[in-house]
Each structure stands twice: as structure tokens, then as C-alpha cells.
C-alpha positions as CSV (number, residue, x, y, z in Angstrom):
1,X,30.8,12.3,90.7
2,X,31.8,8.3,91.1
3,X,31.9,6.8,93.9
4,X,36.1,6.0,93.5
5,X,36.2,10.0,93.5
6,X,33.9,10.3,96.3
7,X,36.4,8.2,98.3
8,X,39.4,9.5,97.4
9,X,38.5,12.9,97.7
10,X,38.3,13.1,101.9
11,X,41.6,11.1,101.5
12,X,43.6,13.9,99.9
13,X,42.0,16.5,101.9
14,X,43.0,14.7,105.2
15,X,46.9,14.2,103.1
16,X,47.0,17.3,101.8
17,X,47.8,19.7,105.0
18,X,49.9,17.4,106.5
19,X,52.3,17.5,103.4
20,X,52.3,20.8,103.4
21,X,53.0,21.1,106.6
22,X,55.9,18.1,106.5
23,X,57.2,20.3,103.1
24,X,57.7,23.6,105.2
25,X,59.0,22.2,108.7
26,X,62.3,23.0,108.0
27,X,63.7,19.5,109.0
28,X,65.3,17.1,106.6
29,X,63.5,14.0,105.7
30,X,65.1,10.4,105.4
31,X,65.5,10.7,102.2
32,X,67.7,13.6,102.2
33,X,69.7,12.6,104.8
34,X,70.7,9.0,103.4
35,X,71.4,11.4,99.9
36,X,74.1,13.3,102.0
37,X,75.6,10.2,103.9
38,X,75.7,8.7,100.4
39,X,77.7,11.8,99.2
40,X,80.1,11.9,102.2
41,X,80.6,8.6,102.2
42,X,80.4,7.0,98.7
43,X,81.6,10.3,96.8
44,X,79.4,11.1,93.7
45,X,78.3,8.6,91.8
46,X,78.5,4.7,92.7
47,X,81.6,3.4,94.3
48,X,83.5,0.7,93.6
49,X,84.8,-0.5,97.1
50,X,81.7,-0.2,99.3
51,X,78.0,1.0,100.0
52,X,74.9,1.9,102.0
53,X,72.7,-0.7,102.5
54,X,69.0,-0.9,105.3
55,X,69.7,3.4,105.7
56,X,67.5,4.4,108.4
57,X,66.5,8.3,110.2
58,X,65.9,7.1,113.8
59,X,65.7,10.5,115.4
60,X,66.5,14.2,115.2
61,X,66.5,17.6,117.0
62,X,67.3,21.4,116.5
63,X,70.2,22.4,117.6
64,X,70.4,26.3,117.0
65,X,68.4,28.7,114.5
66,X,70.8,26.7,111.4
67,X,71.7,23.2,112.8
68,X,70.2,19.8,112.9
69,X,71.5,16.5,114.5
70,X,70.0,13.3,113.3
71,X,70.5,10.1,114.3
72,X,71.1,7.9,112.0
73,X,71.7,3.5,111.1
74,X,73.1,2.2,108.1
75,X,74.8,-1.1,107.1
76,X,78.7,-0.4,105.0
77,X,78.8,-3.1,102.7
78,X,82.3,-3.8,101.1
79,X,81.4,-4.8,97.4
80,X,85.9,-5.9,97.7
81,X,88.0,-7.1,100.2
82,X,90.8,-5.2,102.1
83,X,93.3,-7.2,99.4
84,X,91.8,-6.1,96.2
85,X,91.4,-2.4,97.1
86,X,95.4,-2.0,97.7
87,X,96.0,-4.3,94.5
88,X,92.9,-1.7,92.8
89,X,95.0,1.5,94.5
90,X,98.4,0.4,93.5
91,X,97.6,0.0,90.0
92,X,96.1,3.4,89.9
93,X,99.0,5.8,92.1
94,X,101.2,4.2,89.6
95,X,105.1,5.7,89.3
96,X,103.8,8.9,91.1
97,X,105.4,8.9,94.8
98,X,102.5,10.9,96.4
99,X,99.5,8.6,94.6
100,X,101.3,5.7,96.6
101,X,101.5,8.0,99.6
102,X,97.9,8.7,99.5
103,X,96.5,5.0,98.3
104,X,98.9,3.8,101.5
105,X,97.2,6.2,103.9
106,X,94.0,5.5,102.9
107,X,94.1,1.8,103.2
108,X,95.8,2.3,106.7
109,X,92.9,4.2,108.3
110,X,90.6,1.2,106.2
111,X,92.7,-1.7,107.9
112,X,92.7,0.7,111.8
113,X,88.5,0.9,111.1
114,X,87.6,-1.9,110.1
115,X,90.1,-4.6,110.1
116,X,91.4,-7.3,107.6
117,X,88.1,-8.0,106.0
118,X,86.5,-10.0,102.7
119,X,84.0,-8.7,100.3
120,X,80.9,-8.9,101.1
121,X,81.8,-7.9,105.2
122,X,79.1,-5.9,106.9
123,X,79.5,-3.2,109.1
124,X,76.5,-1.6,111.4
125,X,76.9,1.9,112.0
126,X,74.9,4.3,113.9
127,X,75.8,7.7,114.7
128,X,74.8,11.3,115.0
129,X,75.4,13.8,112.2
130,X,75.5,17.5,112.7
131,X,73.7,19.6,109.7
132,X,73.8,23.0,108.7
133,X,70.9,24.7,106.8
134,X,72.4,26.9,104.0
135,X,70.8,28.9,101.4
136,X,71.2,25.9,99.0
137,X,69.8,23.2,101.6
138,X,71.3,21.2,104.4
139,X,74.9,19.7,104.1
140,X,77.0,17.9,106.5
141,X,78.4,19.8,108.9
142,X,82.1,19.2,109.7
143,X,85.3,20.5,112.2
144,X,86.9,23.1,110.7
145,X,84.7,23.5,107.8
């Protein structure tokens, strides 16, 4: 056997276990978390108005037999400003009467959150999120859902 294998060899079996162990602890790593935030958030896909930027797990507990609550820090970053999304939302509702309804709503409770801002604006957010294990994974769990 080479010496490389020789080395690496006490390094996986030291690795090994504690992947295991991380695979069947139940709790959801970073990187499913962000991927959940990202869906909630962004919708599928990529967005064309904002994203997740510096995402970051920062703590987490069970909460019940099906329920986790993680902490969690990200930075929204508006790729457009407040301006160019209603110009982008009023092009799309078009003639229809509830499109315009909508688009207006929706750039209301942007405007109430976050103010008159530019692209490029940065928000830091940090805040809890409740999941709920299911037989097809974790998801996002939500009032009234």
C-alpha cells in the first residue's frame, strides 16, 4: 500500500461515522434550509426582483416528535428598485382589473417592508423558521397551513 493511502485511510475512518451519524440525525443541514428559504422566498427558479445572498444556519432545536426551529441570517438583495418592479408589474397585469389589483397589493406590502429603495439595496434578516418533517422531507411550516 502507498504511503498517500496509508494516510488517507485513518482519515476516512475517523470521517466516516461521523457522516453517518450527521446523515441519520434527523435535523436539516444548512444547505437544506437556505434551499427552502430560497423556495419561499424566491419562488422556483431564479427571480427577477431580488435574492439571497451570505445565507447562514446559526442555531436550531426540536420542537415536538415533527418540528424544527432554526435560526437563521441572510442578506435580500434587490437585483431592481421599488420603481422598476411597478413599471415591470404593470406591464404584465395588463387590461385585466384583478392583475392590477394583485401587482398593487404586492408592491404595497414591498413599499410597508422595506421602504422606497434602489437596486442594489441590502436588507439583513434574521429570523426563526418553524419546520415540519413530512414523509417527503422538511418544508416550511406556516399559520393555517
Amino acid at each position: 500500500m502507498s504511503k498517500g493511502k496509508k494516510i488517507m485511510l485513518p482519515w476516512l475512518s475517523a470521517l466516516l461515522p461521523v457522516l453517518l451519524l450527521a446523515a441519520c440525525s434527523g435535523v436539516p443541514g444548512e444547505g437544506e434550509v437556505e434551499k427552502l428559504v430560497r423556495e419561499k422566498l424566491l419562488g422556483e427558479g431564479t427571480n427577477a426582483y431580488m435574492e439571497i445572498e451570505n445565507f447562514a444556519k446559526l442555531n436550531g432545536y426540536e420542537k415536538g416528535d415533527n418540528q424544527y426551529v432554526v435560526q437563521v441570517r441572510y442578506e435580500l438583495v434587490f437585483l431592481k428598485g421599488l420603481e422598476e418592479i411597478a413599471a415591470d408589474l404593470e406591464a404584465q397585469a395588463g387590461e385585466s382589473v384583478l392583475d392590477q389589483m394583485s401587482a398593487g397589493l404586492g408592491l404595497m406590502a414591498l413599499r410597508i417592508k422595506y421602504g422606497d429603495f434602489r437596486a442594489g439595496a441590502r436588507f439583513p434578516v434574521e429570523e426563526d423558521i418553524t419546520l415540519v418533517r413530512t414523509e417527503k422531507g422538511w418544508r416550511i411550516f406556516e399559520e393555517g397551513s
